[in-house]
Each structure stands twice: as structure tokens, then as C-alpha cells.
C-alpha positions as CSV (number, residue, x, y, z in Angstrom):
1,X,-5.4,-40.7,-22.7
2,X,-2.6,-43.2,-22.3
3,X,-2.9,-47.0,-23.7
4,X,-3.3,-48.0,-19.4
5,X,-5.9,-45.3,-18.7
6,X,-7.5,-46.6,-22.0
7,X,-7.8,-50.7,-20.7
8,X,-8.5,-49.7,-17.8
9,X,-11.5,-47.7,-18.8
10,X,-12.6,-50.7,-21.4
11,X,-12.2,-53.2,-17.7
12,X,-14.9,-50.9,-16.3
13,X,-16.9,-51.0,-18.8
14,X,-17.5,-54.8,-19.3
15,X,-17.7,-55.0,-15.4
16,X,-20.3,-52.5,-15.3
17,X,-22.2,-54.6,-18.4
18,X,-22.0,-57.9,-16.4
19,X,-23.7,-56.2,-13.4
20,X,-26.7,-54.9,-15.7
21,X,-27.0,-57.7,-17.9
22,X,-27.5,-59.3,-14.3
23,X,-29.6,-56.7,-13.1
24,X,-31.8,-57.3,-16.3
25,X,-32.2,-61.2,-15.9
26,X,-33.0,-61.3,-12.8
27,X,-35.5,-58.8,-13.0
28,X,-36.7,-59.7,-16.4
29,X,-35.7,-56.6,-17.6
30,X,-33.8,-56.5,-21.2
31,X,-34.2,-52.8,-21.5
32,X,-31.5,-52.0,-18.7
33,X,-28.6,-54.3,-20.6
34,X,-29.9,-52.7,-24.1
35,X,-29.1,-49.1,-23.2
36,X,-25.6,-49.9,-21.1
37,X,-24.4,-51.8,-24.1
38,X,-25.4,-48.9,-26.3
39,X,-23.7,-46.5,-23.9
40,X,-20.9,-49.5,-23.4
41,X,-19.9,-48.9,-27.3
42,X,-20.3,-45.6,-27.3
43,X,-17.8,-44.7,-24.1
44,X,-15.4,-47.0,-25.7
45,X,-15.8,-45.5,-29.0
46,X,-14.7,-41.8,-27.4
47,X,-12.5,-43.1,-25.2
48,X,-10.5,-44.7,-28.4
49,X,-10.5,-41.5,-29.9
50,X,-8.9,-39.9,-27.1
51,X,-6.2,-42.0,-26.7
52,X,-3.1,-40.6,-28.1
53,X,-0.2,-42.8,-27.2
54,X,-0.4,-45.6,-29.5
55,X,2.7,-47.7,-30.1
56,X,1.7,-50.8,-33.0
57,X,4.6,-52.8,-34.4
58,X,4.7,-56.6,-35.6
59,X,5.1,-57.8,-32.3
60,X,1.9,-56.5,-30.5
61,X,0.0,-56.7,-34.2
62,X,0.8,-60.9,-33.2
63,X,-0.2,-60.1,-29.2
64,X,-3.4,-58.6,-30.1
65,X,-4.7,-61.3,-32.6
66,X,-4.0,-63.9,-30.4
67,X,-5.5,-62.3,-27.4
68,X,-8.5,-61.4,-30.1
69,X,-8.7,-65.7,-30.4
70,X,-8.7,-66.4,-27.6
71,X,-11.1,-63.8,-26.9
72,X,-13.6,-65.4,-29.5
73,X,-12.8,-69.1,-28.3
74,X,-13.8,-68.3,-24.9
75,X,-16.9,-65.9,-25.7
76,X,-18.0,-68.8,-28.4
77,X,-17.4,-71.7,-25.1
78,X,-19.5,-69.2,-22.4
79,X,-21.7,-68.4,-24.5
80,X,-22.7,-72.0,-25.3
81,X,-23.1,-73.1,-22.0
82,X,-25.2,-69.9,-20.9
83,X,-27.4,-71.1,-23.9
84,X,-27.3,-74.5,-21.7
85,X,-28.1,-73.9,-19.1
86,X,-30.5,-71.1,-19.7
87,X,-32.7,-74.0,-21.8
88,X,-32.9,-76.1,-19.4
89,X,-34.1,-73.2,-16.7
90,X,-36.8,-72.2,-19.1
91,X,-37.8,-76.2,-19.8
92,X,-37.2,-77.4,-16.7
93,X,-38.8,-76.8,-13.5
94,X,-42.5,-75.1,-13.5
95,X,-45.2,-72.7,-12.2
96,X,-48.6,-73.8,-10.0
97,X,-50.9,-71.7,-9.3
98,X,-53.9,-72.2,-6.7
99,X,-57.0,-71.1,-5.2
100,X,-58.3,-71.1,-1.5
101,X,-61.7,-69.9,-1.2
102,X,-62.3,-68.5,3.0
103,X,-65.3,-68.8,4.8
104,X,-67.1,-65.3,4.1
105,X,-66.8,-66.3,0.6
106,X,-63.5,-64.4,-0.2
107,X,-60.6,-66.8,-2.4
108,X,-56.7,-66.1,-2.2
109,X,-55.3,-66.9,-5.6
110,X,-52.2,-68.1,-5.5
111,X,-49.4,-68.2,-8.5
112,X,-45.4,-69.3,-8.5
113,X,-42.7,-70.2,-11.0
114,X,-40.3,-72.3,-9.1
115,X,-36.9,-73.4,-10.3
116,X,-35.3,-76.8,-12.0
117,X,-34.8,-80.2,-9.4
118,X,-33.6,-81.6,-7.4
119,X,-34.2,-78.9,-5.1
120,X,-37.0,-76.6,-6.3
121,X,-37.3,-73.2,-5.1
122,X,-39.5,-70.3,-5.7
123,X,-38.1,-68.0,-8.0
124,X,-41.3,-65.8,-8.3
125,X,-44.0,-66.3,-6.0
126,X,-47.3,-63.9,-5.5
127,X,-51.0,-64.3,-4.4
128,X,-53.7,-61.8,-4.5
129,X,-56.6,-61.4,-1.9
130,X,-60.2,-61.0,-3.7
131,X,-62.5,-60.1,-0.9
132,X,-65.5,-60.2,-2.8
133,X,-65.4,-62.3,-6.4
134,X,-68.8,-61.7,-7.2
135,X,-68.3,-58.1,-7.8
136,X,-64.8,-58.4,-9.2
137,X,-63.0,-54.6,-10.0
138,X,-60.7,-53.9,-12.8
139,X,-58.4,-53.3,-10.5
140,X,-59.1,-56.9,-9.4
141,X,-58.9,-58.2,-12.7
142,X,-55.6,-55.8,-13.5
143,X,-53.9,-57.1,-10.3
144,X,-54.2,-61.0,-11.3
145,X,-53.4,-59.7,-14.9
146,X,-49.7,-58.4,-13.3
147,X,-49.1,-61.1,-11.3
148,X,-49.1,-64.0,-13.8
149,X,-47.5,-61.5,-16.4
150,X,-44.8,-61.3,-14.3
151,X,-44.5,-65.2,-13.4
152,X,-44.5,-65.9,-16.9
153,X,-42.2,-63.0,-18.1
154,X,-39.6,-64.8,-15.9
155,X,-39.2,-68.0,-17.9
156,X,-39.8,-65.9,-21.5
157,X,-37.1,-63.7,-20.7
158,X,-34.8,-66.6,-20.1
159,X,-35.7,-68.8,-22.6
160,X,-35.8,-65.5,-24.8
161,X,-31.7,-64.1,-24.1
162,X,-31.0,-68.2,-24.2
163,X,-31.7,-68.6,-27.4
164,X,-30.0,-65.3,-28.5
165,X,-26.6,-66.6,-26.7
166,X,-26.9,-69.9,-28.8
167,X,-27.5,-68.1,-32.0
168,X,-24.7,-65.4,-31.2
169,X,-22.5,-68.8,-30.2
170,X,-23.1,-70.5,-33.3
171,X,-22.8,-67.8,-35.8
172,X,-19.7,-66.8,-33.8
173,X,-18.0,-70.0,-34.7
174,X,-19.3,-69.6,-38.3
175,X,-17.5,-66.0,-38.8
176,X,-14.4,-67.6,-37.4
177,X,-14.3,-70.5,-39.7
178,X,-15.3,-68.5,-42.7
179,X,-12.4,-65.8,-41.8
180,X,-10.2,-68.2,-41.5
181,X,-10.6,-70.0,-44.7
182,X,-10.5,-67.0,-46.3
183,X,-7.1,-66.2,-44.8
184,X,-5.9,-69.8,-45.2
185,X,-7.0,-68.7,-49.2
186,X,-5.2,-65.9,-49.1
187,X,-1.9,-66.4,-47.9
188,X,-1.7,-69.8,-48.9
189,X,-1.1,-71.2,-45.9
């Protein structure tokens, strides 16, 4: 495989990991983003093995660690303001719920997580039908179970992968300042 074929293959890749780590969020899914980043590493991983024109000298050694900077400056900037504003989503906005009760004695209840101001929308929103809630089924029961599960599985999910992007940001910028002392050590610069 030749060094174009190879970047082009590693371009694919993170495209295809921004569209499931999407896919994942916004159905509250982490699973999905697990497994591509698993397969992610592992494509790259065999597609580094194959590639077999490899040209390195002092000039590309400097190209490559400053593209490998800039790399961790930006990733360590995104990621802090995904943590941002992924906090305020998960303690901002809000849920309701509600109950209307019919005149044969049957209720609607009603259940929504809806996002931050000023203009609040429904990011979730489900209701389930009880026709008679004196004699409740499980299936009753498992059905109003689902549907706040869901609601709140939303805002944990968020608040969850928002917290892992400011730990990931922080110890980021840690690992760089640490390398680089050490470097500054070692070379005396």
C-alpha cells in the first residue's frame, strides 16, 4: 500500500467514527462508537502493516511532530468545549411528565426531556395509553418502565461521554506538559 492509499484509508476511517460516535449520541447508544473505535484501531493497525513505501528523513520526522501538535492542541481545544457544552445540555433544560385521566376512567401518561433555553424543544417525547389502571399488566408496567428509561438514558448518556471528553481533555494537556518537560530535561533546551 502506498503512503496516499494509506491517509487516505486513515481519512475514512475517522469519518466513518464521527458518523457513529453521532449515531451513538443521538440514540444514546455508546455501544455502536465502542466497537467502530475498536475496529477503527484495528483497520489502521493492518493497514500500517501493509504499507510498504515508507520514505522518513529529518525533514518529515519535523512535518510529522508538528502536525502531531497541532493535532493534540486542537483535540485538547474540541474536546473541552464538547465537555462544555455537553454539561450544560445535561444541566440545563429538563423533563415533565403528566397524567390525563379520560372519562371511562382510562389516563394517558405523558413523559418528555426537552432541551436547554431559550428555545426549548422536545428532544424525547412519549406517552402511553392505560385503558384500564385498576387492573394494570406487566406489560403495562414494562411499557412506562421503557419509556422513562429512555427519557432519562438521554441526559445520562450525555452527561456520561461529557464528562469522559473533559477528563480525556485534561489529562491530554497533562501528558503534553509532562513530555515536554521531560524533553526540555533532556536535551537541555
Amino acid at each position: 500500500m502506498k503512503k496516499r492509499t494509506y491517509l487516505l484509508c486513515i481519512a475514512l476511517i475517522s469519518a466513518g467514527l464521527i458518523i457513529t460516535l453521532g449515531v451513538g449520541l443521538t440514540s444514546a447508544n455508546m455501544i455502536v462508537p465502542v466497537i467502530a473505535v475498536i475496529g477503527g484501531i484495528g483497520i489502521i493497525a493492518l493497514c500500517h502493516h501493509r504499507l510498504t513505501e515508507v520514505t522518513e528523513d529529518e525533514l518529515s520526522e519535523r512535518i510529522s511532530g508538528k502536525a502531531a501538535i497541532c493535532a493534540l492542541e486542537i483535540t485538547i481545544i474540541v474536546a473541552a468545549v464538547a465537555f462544555a457544552v455537553l454539561m450544560v445540555f445535561s444541566f440545563n433544560g429538563g423533563f415533565g411528565s403528566g397524567l390525563h385521566t379520560y372519562d371511562n376512567g382510562s389516563i394517558r401518561i405523558h413523559y418528555g426531556v426537552f432541551s436547554t433555553p431559550p428555545d426549548p424543544e422536545f428532544i424525547y417525547d412519549s406517552s402511553y395509553f392505560i385503558a384500564d389502571p385498576t387492573n394494570m399488566t406487566g406489560d403495562d408496567i414494562n411499557a412506562l418502565d421503557e419509556m422513562f428509561a429512555k427519557g432519562h438514558r438521554i441526559r445520562d448518556s450525555t452527561l456520561a461521554f461529557g464528562a469522559a471528553l473533559g477528563i480525556i481533555a485534561v489529562l491530554l494537556a497533562i501528558l503534553y506538559g509532562a513530555f515536554l518537560s521531560y524533553y526540555n530535561r533532556k536535551y537541555g533546551v
